[in-house]
C-alpha positions in Angstrom: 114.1 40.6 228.7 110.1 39.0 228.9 109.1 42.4 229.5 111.0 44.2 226.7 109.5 42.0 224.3 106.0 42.3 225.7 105.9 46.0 225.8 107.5 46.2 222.3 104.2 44.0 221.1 102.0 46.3 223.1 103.5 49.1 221.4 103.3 47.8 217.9 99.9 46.3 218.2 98.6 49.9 219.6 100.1 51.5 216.4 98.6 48.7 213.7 95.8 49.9 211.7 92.5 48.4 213.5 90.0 47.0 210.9 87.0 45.2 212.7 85.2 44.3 209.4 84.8 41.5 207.9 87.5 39.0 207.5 89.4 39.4 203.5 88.6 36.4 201.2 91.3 33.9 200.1 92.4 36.1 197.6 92.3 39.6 199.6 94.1 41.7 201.5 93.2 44.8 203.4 96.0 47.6 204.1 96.5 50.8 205.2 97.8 54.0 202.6 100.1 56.3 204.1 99.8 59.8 202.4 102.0 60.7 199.2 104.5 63.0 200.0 103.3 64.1 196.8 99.8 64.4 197.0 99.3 65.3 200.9 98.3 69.3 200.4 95.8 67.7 198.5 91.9 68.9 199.2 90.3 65.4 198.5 89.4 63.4 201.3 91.4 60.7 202.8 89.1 57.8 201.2 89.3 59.8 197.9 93.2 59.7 198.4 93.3 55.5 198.9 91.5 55.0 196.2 93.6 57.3 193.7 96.9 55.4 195.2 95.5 52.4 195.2 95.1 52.8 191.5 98.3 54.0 191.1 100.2 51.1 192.7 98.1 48.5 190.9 99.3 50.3 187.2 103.2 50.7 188.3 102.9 46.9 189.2 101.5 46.6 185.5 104.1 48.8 183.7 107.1 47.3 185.8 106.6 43.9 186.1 110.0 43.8 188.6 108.7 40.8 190.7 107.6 37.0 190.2 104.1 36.9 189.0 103.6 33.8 189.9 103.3 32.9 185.5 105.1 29.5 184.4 107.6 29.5 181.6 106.5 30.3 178.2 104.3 32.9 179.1 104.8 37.0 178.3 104.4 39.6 180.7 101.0 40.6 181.8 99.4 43.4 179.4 96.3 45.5 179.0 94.3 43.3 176.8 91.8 45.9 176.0 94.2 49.3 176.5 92.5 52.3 178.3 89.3 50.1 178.2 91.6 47.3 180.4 90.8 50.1 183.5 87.1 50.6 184.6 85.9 53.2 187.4 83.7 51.1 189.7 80.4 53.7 191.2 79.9 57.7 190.7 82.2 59.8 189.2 82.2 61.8 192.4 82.6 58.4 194.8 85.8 57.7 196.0 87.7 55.9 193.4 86.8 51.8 193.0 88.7 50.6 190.0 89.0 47.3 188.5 91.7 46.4 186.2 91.8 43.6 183.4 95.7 41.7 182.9 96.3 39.0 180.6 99.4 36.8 179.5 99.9 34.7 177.1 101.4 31.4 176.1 102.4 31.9 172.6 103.2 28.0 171.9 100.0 27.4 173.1 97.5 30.2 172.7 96.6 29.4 176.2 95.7 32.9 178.4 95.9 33.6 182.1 93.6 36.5 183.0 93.6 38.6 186.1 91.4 41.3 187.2 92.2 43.5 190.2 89.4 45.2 192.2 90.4 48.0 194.5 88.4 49.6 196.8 88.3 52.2 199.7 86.5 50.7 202.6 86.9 53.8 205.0 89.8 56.5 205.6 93.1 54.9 204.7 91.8 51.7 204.0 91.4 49.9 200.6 90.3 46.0 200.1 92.1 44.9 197.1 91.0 41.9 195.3 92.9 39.6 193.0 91.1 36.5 190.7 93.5 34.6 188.1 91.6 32.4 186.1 93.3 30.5 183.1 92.2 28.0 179.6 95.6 25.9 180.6 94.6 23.4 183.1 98.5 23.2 184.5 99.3 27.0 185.8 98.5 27.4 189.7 96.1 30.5 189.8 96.4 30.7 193.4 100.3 31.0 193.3 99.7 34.0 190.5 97.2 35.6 192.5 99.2 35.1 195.9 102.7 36.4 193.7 100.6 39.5 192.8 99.1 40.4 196.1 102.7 39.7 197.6 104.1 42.6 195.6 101.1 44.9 195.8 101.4 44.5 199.9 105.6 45.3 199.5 104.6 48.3 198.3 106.0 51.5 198.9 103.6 53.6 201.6 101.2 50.2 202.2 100.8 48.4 206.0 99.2 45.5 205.6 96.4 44.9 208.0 94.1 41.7 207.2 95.0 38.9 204.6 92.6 36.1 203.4 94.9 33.4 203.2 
């Protein structure tokens, strides 16, 4: 039985993603991108692919919303405080794609605002560091429980291994 278990360890560590960088801030995580189905006869390079799913993932989060963000009662659902303008390319047009993206809620009783901006970026092949910072005017929400909420559901993400988390 000892050995069963230690062989199915050694098999799963020998298939993990290997990152030897750098260990992730509090409020990053590193994971892997498995190819799109969709996207895998695709001529752009596998750096150029993380990045464009990367950004992908990050917006379906936005748009559905389908998990706890972490917010406390009384405030809406993240938006795009700026539209389009929320979603900034990061480097050259032709570099693989670094985005950052600008949420905010709001407290309507209160006019008090959470704000998050995502950072995404390909590190090498299939990797992509993504970044989370909450930062709020109302001294009672937990910014490190929204940011951990977010980064939770980015991670359970369809096609995503995680491979190195800050916290």
């Amino acid at each position: 039985m000892k050995k069963a278990l230690l062989s199915t360890a050694l098999l799963l560590s020998a298939c993990a993603p290997t990152y030897t960088g750098p260990k992730p801030a509090p409020n990053e995580v590193i994971v892997e991108i498995s190819p799109n189905a969709a996207l895998s006869n695709s001529t752009l390079a596998p750096e150029q692919m993380t990045g464009i799913r990367g950004f992908s993932l990050i917006s379906v989060l936005m748009i559905f919303q389908s998990f706890d963000t972490g917010l406390p009662a009384g405030y809406e659902r993240f938006s795009f405080p700026d539209g389009a303008d929320s979603m900034t390319r990061i480097g050259e047009k032709d570099a693989p794609m670094h985005m950052r993206a600008h949420w905010r809620s709001v407290n309507a009783a209160t006019g008090h605002t959470v704000e998050v901006l995502w950072d995404s970026q390909p590190i090498g092949g299939k990797l992509l560091k993504v970044r989370v910072t909450a930062t709020t005017t109302d001294g009672n929400v937990n910014t490190g429980r929204i940011e951990d909420s977010l980064l939770r559901a980015f991670v359970n993400s369809k096609d995503l291994t995680l491979v190195a988390r800050g916290r």
